[in-house]
N, C-alpha and C positions, 0 to 999 in steps of 0.2 A: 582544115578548120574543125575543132574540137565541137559536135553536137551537145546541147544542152541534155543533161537528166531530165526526167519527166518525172514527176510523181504524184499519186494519185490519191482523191482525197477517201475517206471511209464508206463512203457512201459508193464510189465504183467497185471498191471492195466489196462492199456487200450486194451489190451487183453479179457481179465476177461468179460469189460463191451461189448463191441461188442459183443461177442461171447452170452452174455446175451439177447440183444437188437439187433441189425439184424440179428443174426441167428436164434436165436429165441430158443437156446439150454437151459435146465435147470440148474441150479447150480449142482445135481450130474453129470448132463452130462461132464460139461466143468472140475469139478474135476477131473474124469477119465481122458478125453482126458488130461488134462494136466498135468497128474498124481501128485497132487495137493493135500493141504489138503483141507476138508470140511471146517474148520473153516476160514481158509483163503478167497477160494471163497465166504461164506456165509459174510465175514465182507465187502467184497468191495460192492456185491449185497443189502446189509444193507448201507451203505453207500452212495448208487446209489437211493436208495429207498427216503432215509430220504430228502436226496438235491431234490429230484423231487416232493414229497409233499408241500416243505419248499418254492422253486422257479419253479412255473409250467411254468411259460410263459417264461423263463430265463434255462430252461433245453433243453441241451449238455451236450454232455460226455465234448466239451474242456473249456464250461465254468463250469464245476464241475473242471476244473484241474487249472482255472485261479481264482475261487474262495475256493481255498485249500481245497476241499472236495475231491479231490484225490488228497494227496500228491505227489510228485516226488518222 
């Protein structure tokens, strides 16, 4: 039987990235605590990654979310 997709709304995102960037916690850390799958946390963290190479001087979590690299 085929498992349903999960998706998550902007606000677990920006969850996600904080917890990444001032807490300072690792991606399995934040999966635990947020009892989370790995591939989930691991795509926003990939995500977060790519827009901060891509725009170093232009990196925010809100302009990742106003330049669609975190979706709503």
């Amino acid at each position: 039987m085929k498992q349903e997709r999960r998706s998550f709304d902007a606000a677990y995102k920006l969850q996600v990235m904080k917890m990444i960037q001032e807490q300072g916690l690792t991606m399995s850390q934040v999966y635990q605590e947020l009892k989370s799958g790995k591939t989930a946390v691991a795509a926003i963290s990939l995500r977060n990654r790519s827009f901060r190479s891509q725009h170093p001087a232009d990196y925010t979590i809100a302009n990742q979310f106003r330049a669609g690299w975190l979706p709503a």
